[in-house]
PDB file of the backbone (N, CA, C, O) and the ligand in Angstrom, with CONECT records:
HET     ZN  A 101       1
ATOM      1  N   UNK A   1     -46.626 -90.849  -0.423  1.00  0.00           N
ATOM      2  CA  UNK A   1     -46.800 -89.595   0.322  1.00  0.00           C
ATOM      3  C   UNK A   1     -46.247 -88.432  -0.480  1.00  0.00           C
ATOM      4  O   UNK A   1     -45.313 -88.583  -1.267  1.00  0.00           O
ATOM      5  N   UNK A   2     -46.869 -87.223  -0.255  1.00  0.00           N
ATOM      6  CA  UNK A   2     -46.756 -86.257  -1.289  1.00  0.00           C
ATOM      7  C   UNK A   2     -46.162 -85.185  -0.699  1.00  0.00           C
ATOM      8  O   UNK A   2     -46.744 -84.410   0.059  1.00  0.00           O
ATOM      9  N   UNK A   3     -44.190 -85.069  -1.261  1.00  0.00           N
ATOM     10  CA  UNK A   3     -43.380 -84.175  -0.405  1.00  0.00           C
ATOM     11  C   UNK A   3     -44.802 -82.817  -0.346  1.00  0.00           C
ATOM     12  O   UNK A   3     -45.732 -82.762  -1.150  1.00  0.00           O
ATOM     13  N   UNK A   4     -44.596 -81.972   0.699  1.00  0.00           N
ATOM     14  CA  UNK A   4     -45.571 -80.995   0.820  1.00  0.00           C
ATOM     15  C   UNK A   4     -44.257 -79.607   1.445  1.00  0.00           C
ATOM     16  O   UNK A   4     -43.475 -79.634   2.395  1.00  0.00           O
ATOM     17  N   UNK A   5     -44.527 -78.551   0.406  1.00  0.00           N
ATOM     18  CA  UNK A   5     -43.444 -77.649   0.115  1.00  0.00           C
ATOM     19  C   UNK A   5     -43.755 -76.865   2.188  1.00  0.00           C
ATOM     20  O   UNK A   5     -44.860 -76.615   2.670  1.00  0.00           O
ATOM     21  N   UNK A   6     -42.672 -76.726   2.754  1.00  0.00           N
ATOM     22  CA  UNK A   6     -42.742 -76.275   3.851  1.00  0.00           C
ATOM     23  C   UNK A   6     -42.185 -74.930   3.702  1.00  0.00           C
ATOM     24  O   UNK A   6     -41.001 -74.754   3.416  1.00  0.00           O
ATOM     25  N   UNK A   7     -42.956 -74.048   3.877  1.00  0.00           N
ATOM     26  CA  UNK A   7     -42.616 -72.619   4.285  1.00  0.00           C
ATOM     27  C   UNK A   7     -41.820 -72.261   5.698  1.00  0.00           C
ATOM     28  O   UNK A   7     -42.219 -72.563   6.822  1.00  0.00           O
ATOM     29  N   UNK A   8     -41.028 -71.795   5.486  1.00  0.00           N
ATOM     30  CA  UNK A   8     -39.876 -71.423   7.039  1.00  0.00           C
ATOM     31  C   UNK A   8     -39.982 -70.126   7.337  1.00  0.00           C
ATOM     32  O   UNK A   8     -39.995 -69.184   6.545  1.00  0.00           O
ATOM     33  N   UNK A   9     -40.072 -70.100   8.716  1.00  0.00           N
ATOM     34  CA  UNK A   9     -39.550 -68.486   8.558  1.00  0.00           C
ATOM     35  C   UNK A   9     -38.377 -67.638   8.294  1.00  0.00           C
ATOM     36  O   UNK A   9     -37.260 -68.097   8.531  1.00  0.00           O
ATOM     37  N   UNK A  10     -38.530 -66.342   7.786  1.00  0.00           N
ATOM     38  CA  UNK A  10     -37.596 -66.291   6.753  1.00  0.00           C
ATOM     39  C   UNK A  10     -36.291 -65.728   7.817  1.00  0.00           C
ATOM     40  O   UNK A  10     -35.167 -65.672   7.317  1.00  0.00           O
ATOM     41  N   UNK A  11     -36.425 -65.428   8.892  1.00  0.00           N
ATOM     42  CA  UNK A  11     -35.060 -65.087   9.889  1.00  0.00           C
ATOM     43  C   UNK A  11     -33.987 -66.591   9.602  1.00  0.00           C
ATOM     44  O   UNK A  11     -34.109 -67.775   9.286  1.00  0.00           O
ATOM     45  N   UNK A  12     -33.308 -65.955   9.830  1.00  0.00           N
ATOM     46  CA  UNK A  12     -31.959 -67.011   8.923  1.00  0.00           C
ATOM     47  C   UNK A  12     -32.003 -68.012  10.644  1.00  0.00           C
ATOM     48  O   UNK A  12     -32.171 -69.224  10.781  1.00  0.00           O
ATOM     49  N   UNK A  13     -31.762 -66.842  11.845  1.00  0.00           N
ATOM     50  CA  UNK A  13     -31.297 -67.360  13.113  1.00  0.00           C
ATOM     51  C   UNK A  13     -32.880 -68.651  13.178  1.00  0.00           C
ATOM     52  O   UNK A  13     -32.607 -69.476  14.050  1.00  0.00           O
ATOM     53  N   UNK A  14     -33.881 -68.879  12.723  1.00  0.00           N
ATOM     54  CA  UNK A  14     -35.149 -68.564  13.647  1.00  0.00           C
ATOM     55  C   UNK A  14     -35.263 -70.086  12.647  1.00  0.00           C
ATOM     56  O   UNK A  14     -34.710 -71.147  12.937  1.00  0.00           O
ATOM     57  N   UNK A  15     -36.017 -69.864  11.588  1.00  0.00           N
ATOM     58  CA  UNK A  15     -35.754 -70.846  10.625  1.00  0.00           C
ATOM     59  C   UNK A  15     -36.920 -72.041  10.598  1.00  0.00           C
ATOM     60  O   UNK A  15     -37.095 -73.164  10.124  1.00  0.00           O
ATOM     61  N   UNK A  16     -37.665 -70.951  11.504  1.00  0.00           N
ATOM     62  CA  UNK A  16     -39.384 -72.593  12.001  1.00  0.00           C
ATOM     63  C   UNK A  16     -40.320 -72.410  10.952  1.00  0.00           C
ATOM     64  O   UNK A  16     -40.588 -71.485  10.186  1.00  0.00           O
ATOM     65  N   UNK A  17     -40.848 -73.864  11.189  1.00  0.00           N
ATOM     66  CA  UNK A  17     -41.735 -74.002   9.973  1.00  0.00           C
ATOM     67  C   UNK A  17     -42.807 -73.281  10.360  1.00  0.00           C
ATOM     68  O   UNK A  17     -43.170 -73.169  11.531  1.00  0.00           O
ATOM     69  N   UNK A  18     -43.378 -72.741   9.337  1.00  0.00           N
ATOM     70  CA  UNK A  18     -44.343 -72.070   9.657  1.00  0.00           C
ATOM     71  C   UNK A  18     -45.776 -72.784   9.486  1.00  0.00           C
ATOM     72  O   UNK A  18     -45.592 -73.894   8.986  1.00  0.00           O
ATOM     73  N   UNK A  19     -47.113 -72.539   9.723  1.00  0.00           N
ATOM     74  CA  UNK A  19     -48.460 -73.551   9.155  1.00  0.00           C
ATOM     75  C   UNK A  19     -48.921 -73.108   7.874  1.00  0.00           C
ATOM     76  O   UNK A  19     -48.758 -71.976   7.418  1.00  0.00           O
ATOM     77  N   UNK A  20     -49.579 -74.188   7.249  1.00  0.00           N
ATOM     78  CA  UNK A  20     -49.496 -73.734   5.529  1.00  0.00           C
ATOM     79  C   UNK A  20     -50.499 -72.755   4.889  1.00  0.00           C
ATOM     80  O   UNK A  20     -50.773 -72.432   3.733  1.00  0.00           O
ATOM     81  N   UNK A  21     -50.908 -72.439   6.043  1.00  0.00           N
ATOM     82  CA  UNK A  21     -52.104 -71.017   5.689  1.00  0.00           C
ATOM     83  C   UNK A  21     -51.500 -69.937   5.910  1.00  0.00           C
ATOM     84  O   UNK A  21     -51.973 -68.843   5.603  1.00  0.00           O
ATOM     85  N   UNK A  22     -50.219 -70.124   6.551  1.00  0.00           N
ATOM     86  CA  UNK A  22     -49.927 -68.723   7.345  1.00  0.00           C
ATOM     87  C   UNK A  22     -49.630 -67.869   6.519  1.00  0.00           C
ATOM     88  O   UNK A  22     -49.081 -68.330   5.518  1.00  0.00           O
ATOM     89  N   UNK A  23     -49.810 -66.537   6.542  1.00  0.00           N
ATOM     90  CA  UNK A  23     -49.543 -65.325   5.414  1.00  0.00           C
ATOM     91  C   UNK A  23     -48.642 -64.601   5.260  1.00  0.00           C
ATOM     92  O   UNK A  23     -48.429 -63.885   4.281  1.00  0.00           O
ATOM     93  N   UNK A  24     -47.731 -64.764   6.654  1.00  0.00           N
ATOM     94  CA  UNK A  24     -46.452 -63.801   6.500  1.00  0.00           C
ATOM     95  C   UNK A  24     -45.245 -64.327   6.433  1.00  0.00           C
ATOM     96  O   UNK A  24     -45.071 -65.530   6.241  1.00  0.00           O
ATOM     97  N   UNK A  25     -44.483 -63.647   6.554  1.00  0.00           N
ATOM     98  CA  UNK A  25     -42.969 -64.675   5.480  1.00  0.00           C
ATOM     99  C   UNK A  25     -42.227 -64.741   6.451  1.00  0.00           C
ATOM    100  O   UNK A  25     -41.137 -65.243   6.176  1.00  0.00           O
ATOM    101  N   UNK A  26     -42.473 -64.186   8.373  1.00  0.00           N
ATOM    102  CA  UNK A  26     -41.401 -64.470   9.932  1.00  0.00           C
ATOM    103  C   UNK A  26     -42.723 -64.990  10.376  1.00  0.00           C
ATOM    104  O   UNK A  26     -43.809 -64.725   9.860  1.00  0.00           O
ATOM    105  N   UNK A  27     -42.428 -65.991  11.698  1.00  0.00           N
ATOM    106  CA  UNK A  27     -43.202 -66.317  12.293  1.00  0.00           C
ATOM    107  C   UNK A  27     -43.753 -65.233  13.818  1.00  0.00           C
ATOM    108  O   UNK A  27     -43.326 -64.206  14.346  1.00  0.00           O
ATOM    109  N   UNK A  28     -44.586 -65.919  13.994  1.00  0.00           N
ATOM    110  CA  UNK A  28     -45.284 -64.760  14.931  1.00  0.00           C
ATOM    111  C   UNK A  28     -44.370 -64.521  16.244  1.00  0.00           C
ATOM    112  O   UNK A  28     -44.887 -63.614  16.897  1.00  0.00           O
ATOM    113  N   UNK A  29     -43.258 -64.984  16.835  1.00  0.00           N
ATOM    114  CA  UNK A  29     -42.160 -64.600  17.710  1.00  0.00           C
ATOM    115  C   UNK A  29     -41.394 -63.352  17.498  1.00  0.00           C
ATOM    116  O   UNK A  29     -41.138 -62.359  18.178  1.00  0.00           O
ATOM    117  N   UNK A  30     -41.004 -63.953  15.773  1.00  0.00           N
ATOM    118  CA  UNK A  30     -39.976 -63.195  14.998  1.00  0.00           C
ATOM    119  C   UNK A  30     -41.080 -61.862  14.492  1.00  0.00           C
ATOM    120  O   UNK A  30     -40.568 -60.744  14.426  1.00  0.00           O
ATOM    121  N   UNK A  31     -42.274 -61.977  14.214  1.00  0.00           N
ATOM    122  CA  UNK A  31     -42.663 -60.999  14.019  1.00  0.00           C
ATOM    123  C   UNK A  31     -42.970 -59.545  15.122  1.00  0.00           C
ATOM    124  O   UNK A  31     -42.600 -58.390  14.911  1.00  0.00           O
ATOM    125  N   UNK A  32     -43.729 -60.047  16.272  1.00  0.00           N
ATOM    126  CA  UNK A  32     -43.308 -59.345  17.625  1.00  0.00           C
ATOM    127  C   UNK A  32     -41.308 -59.153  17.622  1.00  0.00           C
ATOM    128  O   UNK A  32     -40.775 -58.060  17.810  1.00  0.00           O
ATOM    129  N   UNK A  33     -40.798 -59.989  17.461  1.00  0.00           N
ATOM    130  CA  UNK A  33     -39.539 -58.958  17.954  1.00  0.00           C
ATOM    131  C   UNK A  33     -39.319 -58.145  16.615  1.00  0.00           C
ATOM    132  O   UNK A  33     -38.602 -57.230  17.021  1.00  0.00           O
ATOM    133  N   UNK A  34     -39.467 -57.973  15.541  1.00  0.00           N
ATOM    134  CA  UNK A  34     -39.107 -57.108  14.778  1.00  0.00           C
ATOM    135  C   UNK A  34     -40.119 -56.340  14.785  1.00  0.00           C
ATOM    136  O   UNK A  34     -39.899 -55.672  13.774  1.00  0.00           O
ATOM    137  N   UNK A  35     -41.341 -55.859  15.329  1.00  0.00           N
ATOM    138  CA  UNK A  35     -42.166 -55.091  15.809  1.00  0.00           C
ATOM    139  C   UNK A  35     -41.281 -54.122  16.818  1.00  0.00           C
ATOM    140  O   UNK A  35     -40.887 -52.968  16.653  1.00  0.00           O
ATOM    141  N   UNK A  36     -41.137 -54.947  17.816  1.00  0.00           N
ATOM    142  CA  UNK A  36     -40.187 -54.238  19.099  1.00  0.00           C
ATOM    143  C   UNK A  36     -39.102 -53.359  18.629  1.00  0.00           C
ATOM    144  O   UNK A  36     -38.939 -52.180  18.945  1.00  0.00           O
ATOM    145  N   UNK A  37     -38.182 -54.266  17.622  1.00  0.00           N
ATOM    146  CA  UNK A  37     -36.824 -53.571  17.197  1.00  0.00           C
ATOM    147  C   UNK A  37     -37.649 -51.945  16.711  1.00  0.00           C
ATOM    148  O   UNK A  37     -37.523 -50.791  17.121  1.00  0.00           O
ATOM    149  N   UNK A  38     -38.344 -52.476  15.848  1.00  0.00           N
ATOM    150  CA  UNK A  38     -38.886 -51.088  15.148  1.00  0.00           C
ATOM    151  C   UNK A  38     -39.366 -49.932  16.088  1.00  0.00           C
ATOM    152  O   UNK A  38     -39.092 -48.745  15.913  1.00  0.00           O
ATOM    153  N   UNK A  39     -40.135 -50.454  17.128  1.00  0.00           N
ATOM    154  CA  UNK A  39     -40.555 -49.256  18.433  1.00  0.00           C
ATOM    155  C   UNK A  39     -39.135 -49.034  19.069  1.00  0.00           C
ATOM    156  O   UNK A  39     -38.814 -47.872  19.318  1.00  0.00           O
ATOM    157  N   UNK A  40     -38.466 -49.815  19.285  1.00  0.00           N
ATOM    158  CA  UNK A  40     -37.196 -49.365  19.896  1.00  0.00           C
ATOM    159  C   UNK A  40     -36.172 -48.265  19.459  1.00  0.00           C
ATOM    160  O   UNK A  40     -35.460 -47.502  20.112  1.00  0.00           O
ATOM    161  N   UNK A  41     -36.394 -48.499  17.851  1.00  0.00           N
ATOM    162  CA  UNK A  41     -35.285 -47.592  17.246  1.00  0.00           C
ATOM    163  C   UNK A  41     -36.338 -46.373  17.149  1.00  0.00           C
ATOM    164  O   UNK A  41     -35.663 -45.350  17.260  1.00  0.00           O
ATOM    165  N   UNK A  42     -37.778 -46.018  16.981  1.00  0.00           N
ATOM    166  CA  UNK A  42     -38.001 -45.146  16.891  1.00  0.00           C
ATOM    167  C   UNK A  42     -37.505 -44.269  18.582  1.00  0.00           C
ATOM    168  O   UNK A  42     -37.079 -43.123  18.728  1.00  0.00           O
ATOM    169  N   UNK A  43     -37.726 -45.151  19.456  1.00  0.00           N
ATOM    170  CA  UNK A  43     -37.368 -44.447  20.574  1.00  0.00           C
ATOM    171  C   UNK A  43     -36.152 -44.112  20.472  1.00  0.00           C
ATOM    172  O   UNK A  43     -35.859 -42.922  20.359  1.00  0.00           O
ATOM    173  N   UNK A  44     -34.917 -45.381  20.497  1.00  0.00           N
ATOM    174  CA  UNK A  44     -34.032 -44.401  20.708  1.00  0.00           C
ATOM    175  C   UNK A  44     -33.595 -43.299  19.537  1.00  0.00           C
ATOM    176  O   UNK A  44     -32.530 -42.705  19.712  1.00  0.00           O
ATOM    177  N   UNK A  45     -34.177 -43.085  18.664  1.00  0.00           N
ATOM    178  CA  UNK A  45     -33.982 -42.226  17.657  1.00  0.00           C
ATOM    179  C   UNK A  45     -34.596 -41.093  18.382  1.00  0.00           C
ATOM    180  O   UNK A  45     -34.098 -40.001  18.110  1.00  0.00           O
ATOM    181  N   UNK A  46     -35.448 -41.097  19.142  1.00  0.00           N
ATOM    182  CA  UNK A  46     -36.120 -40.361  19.577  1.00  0.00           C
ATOM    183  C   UNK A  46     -35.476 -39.915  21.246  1.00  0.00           C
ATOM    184  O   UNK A  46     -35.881 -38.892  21.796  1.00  0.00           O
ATOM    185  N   UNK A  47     -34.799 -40.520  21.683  1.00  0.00           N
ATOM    186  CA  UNK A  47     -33.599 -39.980  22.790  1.00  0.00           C
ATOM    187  C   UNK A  47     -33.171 -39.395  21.923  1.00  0.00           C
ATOM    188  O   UNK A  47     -33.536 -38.224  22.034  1.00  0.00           O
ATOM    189  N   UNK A  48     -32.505 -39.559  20.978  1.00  0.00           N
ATOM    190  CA  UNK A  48     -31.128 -39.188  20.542  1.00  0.00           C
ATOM    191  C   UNK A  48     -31.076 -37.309  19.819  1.00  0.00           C
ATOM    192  O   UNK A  48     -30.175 -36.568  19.426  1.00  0.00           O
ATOM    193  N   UNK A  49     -32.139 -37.232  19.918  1.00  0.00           N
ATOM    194  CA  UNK A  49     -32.247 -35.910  19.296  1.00  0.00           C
ATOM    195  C   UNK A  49     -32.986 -35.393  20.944  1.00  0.00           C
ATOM    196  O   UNK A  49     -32.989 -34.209  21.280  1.00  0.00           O
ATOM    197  N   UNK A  50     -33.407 -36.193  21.576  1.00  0.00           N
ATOM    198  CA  UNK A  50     -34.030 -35.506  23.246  1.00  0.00           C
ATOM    199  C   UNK A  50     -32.544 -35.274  24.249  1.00  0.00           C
ATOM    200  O   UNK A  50     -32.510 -34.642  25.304  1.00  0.00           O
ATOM    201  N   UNK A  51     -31.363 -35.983  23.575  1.00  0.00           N
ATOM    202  CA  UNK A  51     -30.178 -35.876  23.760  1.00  0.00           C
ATOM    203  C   UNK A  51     -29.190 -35.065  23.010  1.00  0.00           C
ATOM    204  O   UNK A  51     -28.007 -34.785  23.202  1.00  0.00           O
ATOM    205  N   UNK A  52     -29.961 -34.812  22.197  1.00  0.00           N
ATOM    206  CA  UNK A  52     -28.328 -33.504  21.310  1.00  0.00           C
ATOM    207  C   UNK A  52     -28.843 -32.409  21.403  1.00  0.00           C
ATOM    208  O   UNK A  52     -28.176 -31.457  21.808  1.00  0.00           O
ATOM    209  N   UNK A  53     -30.467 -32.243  20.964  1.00  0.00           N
ATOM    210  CA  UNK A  53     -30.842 -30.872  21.936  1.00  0.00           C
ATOM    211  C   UNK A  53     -30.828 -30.642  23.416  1.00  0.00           C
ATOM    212  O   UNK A  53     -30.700 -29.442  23.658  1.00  0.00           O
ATOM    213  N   UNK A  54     -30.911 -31.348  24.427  1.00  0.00           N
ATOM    214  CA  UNK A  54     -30.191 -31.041  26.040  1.00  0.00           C
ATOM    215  C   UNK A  54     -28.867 -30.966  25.717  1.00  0.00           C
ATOM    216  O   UNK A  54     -28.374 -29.891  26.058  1.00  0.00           O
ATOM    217  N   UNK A  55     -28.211 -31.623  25.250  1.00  0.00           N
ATOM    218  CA  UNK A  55     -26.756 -31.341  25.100  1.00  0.00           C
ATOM    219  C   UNK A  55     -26.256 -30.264  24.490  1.00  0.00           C
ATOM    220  O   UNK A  55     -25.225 -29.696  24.849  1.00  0.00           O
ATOM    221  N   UNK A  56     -26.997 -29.917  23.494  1.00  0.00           N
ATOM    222  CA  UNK A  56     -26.393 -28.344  22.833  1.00  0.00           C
ATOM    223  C   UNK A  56     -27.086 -27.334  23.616  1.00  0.00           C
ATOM    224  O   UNK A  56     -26.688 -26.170  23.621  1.00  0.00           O
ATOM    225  N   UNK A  57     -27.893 -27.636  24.143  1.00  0.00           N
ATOM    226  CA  UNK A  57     -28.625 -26.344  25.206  1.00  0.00           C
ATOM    227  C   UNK A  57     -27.667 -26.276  26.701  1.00  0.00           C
ATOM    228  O   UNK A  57     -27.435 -25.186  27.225  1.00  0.00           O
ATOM    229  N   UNK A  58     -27.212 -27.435  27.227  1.00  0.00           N
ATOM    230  CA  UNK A  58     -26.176 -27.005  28.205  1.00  0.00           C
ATOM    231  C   UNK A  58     -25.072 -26.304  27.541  1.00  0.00           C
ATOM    232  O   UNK A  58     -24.828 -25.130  27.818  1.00  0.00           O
ATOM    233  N   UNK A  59     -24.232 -27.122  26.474  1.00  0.00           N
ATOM    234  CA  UNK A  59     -23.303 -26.816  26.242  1.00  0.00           C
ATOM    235  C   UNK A  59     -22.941 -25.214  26.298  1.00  0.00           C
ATOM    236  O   UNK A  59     -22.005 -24.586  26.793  1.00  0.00           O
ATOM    237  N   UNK A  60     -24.303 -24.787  25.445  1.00  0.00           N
ATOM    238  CA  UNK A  60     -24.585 -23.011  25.199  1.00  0.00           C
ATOM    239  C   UNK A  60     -24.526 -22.596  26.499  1.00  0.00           C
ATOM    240  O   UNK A  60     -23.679 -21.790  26.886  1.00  0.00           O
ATOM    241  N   UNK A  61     -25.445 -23.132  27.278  1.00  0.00           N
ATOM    242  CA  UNK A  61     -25.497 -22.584  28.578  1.00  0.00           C
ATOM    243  C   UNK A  61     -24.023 -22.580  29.289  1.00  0.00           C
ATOM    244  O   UNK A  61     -23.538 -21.485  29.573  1.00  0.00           O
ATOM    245  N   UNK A  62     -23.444 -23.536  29.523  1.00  0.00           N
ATOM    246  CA  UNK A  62     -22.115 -23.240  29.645  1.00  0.00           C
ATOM    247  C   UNK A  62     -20.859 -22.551  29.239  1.00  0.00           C
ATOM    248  O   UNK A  62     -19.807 -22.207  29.777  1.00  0.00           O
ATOM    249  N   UNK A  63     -21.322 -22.504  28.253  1.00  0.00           N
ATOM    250  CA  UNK A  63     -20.083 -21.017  27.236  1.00  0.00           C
ATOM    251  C   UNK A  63     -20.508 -20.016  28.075  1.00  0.00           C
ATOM    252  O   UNK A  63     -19.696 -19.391  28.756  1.00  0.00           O
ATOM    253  N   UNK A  64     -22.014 -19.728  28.114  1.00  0.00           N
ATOM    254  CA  UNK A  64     -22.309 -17.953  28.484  1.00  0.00           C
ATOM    255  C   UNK A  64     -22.500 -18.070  30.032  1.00  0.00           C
ATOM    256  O   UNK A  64     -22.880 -17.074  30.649  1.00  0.00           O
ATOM    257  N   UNK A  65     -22.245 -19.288  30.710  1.00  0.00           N
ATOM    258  CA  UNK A  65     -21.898 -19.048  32.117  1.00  0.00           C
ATOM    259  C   UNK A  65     -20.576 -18.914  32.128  1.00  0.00           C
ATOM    260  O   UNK A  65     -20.059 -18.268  33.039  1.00  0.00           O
ATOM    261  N   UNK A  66     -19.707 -19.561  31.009  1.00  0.00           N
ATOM    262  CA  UNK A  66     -17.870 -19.720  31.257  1.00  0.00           C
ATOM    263  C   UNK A  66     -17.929 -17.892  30.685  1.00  0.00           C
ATOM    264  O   UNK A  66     -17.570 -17.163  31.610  1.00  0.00           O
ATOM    265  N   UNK A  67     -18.197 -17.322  29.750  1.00  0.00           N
ATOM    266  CA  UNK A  67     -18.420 -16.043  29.443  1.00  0.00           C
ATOM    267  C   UNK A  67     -18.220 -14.988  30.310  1.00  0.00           C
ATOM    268  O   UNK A  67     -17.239 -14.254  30.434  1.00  0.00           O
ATOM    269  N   UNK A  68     -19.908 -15.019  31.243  1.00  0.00           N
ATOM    270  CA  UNK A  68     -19.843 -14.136  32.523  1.00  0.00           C
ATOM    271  C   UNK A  68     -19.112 -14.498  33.222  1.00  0.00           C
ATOM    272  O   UNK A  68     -18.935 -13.911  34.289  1.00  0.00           O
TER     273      UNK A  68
HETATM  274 ZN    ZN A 101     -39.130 -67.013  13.248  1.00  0.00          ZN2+
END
């Protein structure tokens, strides 16, 4: 029998064999969640500035209400 080189996926945690046609180097679980991670951080990257501009716009607003 002829050892036959097994491709893994490459997440260290994840580590499944993958099928010997397959083309990408995570398996299709690991690939959806690092899909997700990636939409996720664009979001919260995308709070986070929907959050420091509301936050510097109260803040202002509050000086020139503490002001008057
Ligand atoms: Zn995987």
């Amino acid at each position: 029998m002829k050892a036959k080189e097994t491709k893994l996926c490459k997440n260290k945690n994840c580590q499944k064999p993958l099928p010997e046609d397959y083309k990408h180097k995570y398996c299709e679980s690991c690939r959806n969640k690092r899909f997700d991670k990636i939409k996720d951080g664009t979001k919260v990257g995308l709070s986070l500035v929907a959050l420091f501009v509301g936050g510097v716009g109260l803040i202002a607003k509050g000086i020139s209400e503490n002001i008057d």
